[in-house]
ZAPA-973289 format. One line per 8 residues: number of its first residue (from 1); their letters; for each residue x, y, z of C-alpha. Coordinates in pm, 1 decimal, decimal comma, padded with zeros to 6 digits. Example, Ala and Ser with C-alpha at 12.3 -4.5 7.8 and 13.67 -1.06 7.14 Angstrom:
% ZAPA-973289
1) as) 01230,0 -00450,0 00780,0 | 01367,0 -00106,0 00714,0
END
This chain:
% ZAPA-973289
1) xxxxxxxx) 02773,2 -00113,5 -02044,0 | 02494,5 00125,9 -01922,4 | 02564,4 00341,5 -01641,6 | 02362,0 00548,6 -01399,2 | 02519,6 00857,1 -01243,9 | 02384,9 00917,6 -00879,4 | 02134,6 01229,8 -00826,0 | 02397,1 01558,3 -00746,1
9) xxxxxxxx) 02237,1 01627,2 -00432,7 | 02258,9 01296,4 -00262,1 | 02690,7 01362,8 -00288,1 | 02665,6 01716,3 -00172,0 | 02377,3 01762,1 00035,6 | 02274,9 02038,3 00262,9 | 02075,8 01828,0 00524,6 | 02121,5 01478,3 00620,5
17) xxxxxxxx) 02003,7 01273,3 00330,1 | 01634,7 01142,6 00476,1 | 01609,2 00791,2 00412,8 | 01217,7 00573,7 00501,1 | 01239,2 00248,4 00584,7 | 00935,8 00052,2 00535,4 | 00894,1 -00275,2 00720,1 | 01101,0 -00355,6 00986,6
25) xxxxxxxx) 01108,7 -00769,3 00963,3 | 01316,8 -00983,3 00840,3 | 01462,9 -00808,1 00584,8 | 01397,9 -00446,7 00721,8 | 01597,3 -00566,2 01060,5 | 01913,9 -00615,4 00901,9 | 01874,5 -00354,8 00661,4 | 01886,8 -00070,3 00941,4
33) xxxxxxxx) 02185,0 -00222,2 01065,3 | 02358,3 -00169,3 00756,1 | 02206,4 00157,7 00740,4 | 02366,7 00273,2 01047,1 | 02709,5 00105,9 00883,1 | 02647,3 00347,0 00633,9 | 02596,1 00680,3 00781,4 | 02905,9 00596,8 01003,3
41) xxxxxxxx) 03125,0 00544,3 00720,7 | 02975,2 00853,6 00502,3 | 03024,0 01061,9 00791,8 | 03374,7 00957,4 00776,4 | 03438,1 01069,8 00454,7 | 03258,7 01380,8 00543,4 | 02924,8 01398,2 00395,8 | 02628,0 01470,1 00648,4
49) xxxxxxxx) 02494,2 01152,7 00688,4 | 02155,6 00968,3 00695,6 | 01814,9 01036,4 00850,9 | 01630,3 00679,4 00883,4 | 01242,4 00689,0 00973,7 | 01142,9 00357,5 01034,8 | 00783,0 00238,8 00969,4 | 00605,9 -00088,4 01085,3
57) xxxxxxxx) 00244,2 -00128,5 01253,8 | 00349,9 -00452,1 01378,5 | 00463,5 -00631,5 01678,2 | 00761,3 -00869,5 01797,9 | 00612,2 -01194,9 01799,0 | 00793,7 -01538,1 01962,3 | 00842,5 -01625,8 01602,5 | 01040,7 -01361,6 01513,4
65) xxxxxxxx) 01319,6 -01412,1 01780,4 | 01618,5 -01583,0 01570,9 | 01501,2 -01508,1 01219,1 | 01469,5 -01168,8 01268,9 | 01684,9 -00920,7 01493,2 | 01476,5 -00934,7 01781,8 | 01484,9 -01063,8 02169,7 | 01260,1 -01204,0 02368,4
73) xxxxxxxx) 01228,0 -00926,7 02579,0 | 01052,7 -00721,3 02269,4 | 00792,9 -00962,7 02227,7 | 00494,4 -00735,0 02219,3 | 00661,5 -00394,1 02101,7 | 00628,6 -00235,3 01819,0 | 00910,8 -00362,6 01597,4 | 01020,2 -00001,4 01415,6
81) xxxxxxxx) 00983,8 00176,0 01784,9 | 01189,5 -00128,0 01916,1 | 01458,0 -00085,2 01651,3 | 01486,1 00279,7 01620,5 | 01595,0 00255,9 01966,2 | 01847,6 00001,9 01985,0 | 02033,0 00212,5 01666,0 | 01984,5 00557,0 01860,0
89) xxxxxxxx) 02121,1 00410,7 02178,7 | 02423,9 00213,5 02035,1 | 02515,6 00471,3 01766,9 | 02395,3 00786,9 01924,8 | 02119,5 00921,6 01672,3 | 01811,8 01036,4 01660,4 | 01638,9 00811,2 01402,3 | 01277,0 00782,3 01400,5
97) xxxxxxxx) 01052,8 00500,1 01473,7 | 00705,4 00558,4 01350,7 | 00440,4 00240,4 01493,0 | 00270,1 00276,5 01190,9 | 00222,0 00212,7 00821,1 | 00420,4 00387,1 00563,6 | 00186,4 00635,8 00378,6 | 00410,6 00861,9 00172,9
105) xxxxxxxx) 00215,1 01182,5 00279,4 | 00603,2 01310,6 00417,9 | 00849,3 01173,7 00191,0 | 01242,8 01142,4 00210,1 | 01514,8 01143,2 -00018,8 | 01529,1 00790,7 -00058,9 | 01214,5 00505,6 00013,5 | 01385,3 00103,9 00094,5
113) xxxxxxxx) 01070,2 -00121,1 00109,0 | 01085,4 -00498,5 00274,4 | 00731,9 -00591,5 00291,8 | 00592,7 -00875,3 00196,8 | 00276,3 -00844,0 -00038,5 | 00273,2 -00710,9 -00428,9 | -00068,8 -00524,6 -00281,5 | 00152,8 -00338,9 -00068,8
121) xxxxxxxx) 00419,4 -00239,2 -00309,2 | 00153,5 -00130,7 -00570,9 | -00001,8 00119,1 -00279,8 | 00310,8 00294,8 -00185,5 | 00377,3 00316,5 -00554,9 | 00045,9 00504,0 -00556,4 | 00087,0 00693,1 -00267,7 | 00429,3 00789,5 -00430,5
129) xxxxxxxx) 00238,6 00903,5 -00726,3 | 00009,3 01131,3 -00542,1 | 00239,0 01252,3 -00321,2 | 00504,4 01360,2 -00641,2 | 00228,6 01579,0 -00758,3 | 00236,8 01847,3 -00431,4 | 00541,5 01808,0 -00250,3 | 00726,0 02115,0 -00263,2
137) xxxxxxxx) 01061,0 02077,0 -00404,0 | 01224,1 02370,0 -00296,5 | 01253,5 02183,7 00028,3 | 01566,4 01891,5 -00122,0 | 01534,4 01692,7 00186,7 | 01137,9 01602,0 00118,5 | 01225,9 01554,1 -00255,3 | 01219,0 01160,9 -00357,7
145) xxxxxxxx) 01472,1 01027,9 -00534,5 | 01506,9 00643,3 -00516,2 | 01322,2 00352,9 -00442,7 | 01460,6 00065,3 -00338,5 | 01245,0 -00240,4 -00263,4 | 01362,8 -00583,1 -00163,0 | 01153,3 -00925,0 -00137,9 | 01168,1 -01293,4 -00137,0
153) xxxxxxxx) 01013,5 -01595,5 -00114,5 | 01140,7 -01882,4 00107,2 | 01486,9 -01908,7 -00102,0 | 01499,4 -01706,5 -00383,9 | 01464,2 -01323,5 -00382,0 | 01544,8 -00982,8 -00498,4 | 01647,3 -00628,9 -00462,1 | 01544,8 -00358,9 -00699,0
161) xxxxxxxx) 01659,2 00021,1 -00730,5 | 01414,2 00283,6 -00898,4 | 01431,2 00636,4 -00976,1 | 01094,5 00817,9 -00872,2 | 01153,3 01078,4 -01187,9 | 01433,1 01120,7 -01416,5 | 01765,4 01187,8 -01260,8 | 02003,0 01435,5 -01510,8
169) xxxxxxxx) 02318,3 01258,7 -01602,3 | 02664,2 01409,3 -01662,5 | 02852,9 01437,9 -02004,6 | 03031,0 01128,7 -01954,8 | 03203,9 00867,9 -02175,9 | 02996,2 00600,0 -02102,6 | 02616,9 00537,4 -02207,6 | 02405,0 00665,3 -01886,1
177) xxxxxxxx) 02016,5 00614,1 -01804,6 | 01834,5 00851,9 -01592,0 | 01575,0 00668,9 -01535,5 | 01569,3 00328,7 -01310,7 | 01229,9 00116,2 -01364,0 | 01054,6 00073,3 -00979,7 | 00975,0 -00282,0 -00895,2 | 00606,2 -00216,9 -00994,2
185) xxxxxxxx) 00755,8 -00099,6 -01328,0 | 01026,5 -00387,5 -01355,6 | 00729,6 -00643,8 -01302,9 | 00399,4 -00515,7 -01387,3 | 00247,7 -00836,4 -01362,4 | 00250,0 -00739,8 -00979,3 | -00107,7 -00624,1 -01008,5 | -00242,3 -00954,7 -01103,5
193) xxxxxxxx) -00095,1 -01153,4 -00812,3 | -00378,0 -01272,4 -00582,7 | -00200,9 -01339,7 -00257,7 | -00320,8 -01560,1 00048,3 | -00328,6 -01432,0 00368,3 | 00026,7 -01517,6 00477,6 | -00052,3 -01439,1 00850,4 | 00141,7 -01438,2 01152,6
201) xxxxxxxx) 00340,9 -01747,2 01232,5 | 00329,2 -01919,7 01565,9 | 00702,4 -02062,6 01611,9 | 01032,3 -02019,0 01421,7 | 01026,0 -02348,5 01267,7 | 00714,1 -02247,1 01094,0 | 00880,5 -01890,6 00974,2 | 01152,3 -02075,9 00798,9
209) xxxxxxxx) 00953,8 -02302,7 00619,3 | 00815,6 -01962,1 00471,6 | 01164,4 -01753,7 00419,7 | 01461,9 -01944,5 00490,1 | 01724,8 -01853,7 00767,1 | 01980,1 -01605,4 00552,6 | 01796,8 -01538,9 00290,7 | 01682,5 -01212,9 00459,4
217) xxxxxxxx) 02048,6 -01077,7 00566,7 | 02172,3 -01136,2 00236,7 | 01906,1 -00975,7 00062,9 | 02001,6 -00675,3 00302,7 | 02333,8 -00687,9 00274,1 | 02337,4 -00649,5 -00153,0 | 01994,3 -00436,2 -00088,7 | 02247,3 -00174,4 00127,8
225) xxxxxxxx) 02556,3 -00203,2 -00105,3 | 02353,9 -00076,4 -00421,6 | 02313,4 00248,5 -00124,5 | 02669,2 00279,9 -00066,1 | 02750,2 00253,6 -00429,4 | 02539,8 00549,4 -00522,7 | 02717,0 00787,5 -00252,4 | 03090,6 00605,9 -00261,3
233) xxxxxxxx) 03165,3 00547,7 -00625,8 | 02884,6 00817,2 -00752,4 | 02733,7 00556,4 -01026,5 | 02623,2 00201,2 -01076,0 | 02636,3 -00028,3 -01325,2 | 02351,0 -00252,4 -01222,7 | 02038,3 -00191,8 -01034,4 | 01998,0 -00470,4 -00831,4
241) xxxxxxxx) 02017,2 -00865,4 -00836,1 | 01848,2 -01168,2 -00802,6 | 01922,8 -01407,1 -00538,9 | 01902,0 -01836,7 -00566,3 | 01995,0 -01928,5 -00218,2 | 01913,5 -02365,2 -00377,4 | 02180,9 -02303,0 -00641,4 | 02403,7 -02043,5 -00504,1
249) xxxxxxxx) 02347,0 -01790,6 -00743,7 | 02336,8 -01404,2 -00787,9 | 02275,6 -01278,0 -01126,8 | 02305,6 -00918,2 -01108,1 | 02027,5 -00671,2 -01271,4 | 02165,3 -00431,7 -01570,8 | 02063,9 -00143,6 -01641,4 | 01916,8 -00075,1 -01992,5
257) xxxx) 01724,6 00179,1 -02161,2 | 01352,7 00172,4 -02195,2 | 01259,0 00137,1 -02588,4 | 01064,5 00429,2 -02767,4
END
């Protein structure tokens, strides 16, 4: 079995590990619950913790109460500014909520997308891209490291960890990889997916008929676990997994090395 060994700097860091969250529905809700899980629990163990920025342009809808983590009384707030909060108030942080797209021009250690288009996930790859080529690196908590991305369709879905670069693995007496394909690199295909207009939808009934009740939280909840691998155990042995919600099925994701 292929391992990967996690980047040194994310198990000894000298700032809070900085950590964007991009899309705050109903996959992104959850996930910054279990985010918050996760800081408290590193913390615990004594590392410094996470830094989560939250980014969404979008607002609480009626159709979001139930499916996602929302109330009625945020209908009409901005869903990352409405989050942020809740976390900062329960928890006591200082996590960000930004009311507006994810661009990459300020990037963190680690990226977590839950959006819903391939259009989207190609951009940020992009803007990823650009962004590589003038950060400055002598500054470790700007420097990216991972992207994880998790989407779904109504039943089915799947969560995806990527190094942005080539990680340097340890002498070890396993087989390691350093380098983790993105989602845009695990399924390249992503550029030729012409997508309708999803849209906004007007009740909860109609949301589930698009992405079922759980299939979100789970998605999170194996999403966030490939996170808490990387700073508890130090390695992984898979890179994510695909979820069948029909058959009740999770076939995990191995990692393998990319042929010369």
């Amino acid at each position: 079995m292929i391992v990967h060994y996690t980047d040194a700097y994310l198990l000894n860091p000298q700032h809070k590990i900085t950590v964007d969250l991009v899309g705050l529905g109903g996959t992104g809700s959850q996930v910054l619950t279990s985010l918050a899980r996760v800081n408290e629990a590193l913390i615990a163990y004594g590392h410094t913790g996470l830094h989560v920025r939250c980014w969404d342009a979008d607002t609480v809808s009626p159709a979001n109460i139930g499916r996602q983590l929302f109330s009625p009384a945020d209908i009409g707030q901005n869903k990352a500014v409405v989050l942020a909060t809740r976390v900062n108030r329960f928890f006591g942080y200082s996590w960000e909520g930004n009311p507006e797209m994810y661009s990459a021009q300020e990037t963190g250690n680690i990226t977590i997308t839950c959006i819903d288009t391939a259009a989207g996930r190609i951009e940020i790859a992009k803007a990823m891209q650009n962004t590589g080529k003038h950060i400055r690196y002598s500054e470790p908590h700007q420097r990216l490291i991972y992207w994880l991305d998790m989407g779904n369709l109504q039943k089915t879905g799947q969560a995806i960890l990527g190094t942005v670069g080539p990680i340097k693995q340890p002498v070890s007496e396993h087989v390691t990889c350093g380098n983790l394909p993105t989602v845009v690199q695990k399924f390249p295909e992503l550029k030729k997916i012409k997508e309708k207009d999803q849209g906004p939808s007007c009740s909860l009934a109609e949301a589930i008929n698009k992405q079922d009740l759980f299939i979100n939280s789970i998605l999170a909840n194996f999403g966030a676990n490939l996170i808490w691998k990387l700073f508890r155990e130090g390695m992984i042995r898979h890179h994510g997994c695909y979820v069948n919600l029909d058959n009740c099925v999770v076939n995990p994701l191995p990692i393998v090395k990319a042929k010369r």
